[in-house]
C-alpha positions as CSV (number, residue, x, y, z in Angstrom):
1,X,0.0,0.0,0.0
2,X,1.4,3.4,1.0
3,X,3.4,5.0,3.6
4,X,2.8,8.9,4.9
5,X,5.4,11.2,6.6
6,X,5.1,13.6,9.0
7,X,7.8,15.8,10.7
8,X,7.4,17.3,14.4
9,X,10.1,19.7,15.3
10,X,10.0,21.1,18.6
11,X,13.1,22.6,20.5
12,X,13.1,24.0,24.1
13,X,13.4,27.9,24.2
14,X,16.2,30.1,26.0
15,X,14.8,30.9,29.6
16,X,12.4,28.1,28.9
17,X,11.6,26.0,32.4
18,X,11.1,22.3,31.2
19,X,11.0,20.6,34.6
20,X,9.0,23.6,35.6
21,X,6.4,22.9,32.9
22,X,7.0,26.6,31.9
23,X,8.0,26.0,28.3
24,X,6.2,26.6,24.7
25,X,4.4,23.8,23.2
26,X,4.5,26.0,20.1
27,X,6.3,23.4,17.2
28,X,6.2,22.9,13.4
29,X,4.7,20.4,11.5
30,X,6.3,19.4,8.1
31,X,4.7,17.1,5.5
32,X,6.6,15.4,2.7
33,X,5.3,18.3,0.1
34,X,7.4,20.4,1.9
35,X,4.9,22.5,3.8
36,X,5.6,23.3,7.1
37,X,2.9,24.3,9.5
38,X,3.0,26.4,13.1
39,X,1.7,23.8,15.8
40,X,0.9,24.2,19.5
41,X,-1.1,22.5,21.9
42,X,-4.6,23.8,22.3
43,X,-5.2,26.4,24.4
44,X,-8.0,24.6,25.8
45,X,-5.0,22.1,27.3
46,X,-2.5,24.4,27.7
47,X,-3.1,27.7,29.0
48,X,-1.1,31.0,27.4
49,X,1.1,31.7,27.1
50,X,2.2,28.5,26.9
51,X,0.3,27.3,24.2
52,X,-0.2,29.2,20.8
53,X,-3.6,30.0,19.7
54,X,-2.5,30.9,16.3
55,X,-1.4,27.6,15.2
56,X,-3.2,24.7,14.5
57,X,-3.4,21.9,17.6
58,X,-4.2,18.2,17.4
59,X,-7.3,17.9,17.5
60,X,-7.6,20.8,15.2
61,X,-5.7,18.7,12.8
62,X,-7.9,15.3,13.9
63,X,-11.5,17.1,12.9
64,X,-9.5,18.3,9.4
65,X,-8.4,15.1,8.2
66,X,-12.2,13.7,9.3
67,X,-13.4,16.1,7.3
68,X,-10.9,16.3,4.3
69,X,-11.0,12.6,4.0
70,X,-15.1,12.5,4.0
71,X,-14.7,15.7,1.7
72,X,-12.4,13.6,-1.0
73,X,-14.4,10.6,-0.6
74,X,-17.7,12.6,-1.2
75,X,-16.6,14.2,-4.1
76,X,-15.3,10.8,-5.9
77,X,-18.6,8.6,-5.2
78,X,-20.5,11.9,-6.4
79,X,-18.7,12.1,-9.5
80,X,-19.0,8.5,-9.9
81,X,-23.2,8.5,-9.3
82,X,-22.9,11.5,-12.0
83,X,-23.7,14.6,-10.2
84,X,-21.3,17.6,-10.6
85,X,-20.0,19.3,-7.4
86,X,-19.3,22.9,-8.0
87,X,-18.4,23.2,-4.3
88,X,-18.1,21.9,-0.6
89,X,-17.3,23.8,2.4
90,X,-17.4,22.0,5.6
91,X,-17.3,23.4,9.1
92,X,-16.5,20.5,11.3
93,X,-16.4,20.2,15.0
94,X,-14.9,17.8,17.5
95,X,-16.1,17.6,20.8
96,X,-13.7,16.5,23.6
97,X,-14.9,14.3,26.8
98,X,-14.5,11.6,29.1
99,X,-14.7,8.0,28.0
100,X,-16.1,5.4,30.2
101,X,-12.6,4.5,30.8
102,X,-12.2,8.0,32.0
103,X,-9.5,9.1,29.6
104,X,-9.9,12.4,27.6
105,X,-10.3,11.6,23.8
106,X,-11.9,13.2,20.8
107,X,-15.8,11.3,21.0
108,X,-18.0,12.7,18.1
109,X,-16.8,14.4,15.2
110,X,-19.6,16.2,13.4
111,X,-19.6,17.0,9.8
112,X,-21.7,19.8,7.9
113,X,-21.7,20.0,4.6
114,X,-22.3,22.5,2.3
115,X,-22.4,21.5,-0.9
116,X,-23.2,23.2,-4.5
117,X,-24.1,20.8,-7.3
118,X,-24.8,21.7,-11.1
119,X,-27.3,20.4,-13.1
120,X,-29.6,17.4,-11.4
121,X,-29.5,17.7,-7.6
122,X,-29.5,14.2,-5.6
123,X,-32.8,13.8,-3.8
124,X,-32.0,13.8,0.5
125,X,-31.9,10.0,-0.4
126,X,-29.2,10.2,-2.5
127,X,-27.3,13.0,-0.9
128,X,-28.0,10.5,2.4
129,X,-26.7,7.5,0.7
130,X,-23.2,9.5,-1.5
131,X,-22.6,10.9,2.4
132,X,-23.0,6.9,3.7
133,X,-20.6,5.3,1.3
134,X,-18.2,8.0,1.3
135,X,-18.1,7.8,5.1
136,X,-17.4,3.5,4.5
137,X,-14.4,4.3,2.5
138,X,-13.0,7.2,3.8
139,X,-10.0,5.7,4.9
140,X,-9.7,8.0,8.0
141,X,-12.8,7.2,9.4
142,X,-12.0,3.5,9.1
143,X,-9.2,4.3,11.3
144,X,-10.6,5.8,14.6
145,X,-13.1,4.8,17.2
146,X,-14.7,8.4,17.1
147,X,-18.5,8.6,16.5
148,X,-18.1,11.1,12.8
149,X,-22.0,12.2,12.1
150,X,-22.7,14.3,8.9
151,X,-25.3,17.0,10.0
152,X,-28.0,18.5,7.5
153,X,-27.4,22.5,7.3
């Protein structure tokens, strides 16, 4: 099959307090493309100022690839059932809680699409059944325990 790279680069700061816990999560996350991308644990974890709350966190980056997976899945069984997509926007949300185990984890991931089509419009049916197979074969969502919904606008 295929293999997939990512690079974490962090490096303690001058002044910096590891054993103190008073240090910067804020790190850089490289992809093989070569795009590079500012990092930090949430705020929500981390308090300022150590944590950065303009780059992108983990679980920021968990609800993306939910939705970017879901989104290039869509867009491939759509095009295969014949519809035209003239455009999908997506505003996702992950909600954090407990598990029965009592660990912290990413539970439900909901997803709500927007999408333009041109020429026939699928029925709620349809646009039900392209959102249920590309949700079987996004390869993301085969890969996590987290309850991903797709909510009607």
């Amino acid at each position: 099959m295929a293999s997939y790279t990512a690079t974490v680069d962090w490096a303690l700061q001058p002044g910096e307090d590891f054993p103190a816990g008073r240090y910067s999560r804020r790190h850089t996350v490289s992809f093989d493309a070569g795009i590079a991308i500012p990092a930090s644990a949430s705020p929500h974890v981390v308090p300022a100022p150590w944590s950065a709350a303009d780059a992108i966190d983990p679980e920021e980056m968990f609800v993306a690839a939910i939705s970017n997976c879901h989104m290039l899945s869509f867009l491939h069984i759509a095009s295969k059932a014949g519809f035209t997509v003239l455009g999908y926007r997506d505003e996702a949300e992950g909600v954090m809680r407990k598990t029965a185990e009592g660990r912290i984890a990413v539970t439900r991931v909901a997803l709500r699409p927007v999408i333009a089509f041109d020429g026939r419009q699928p029925t709620p049916d349809e646009l039900d059944r392209l959102h249920h197979e590309a949700h079987e074969v996004c390869y993301i969502a085969n890969s996590v325990k987290t309850e991903i919904v797709v909510e009607k606008p």
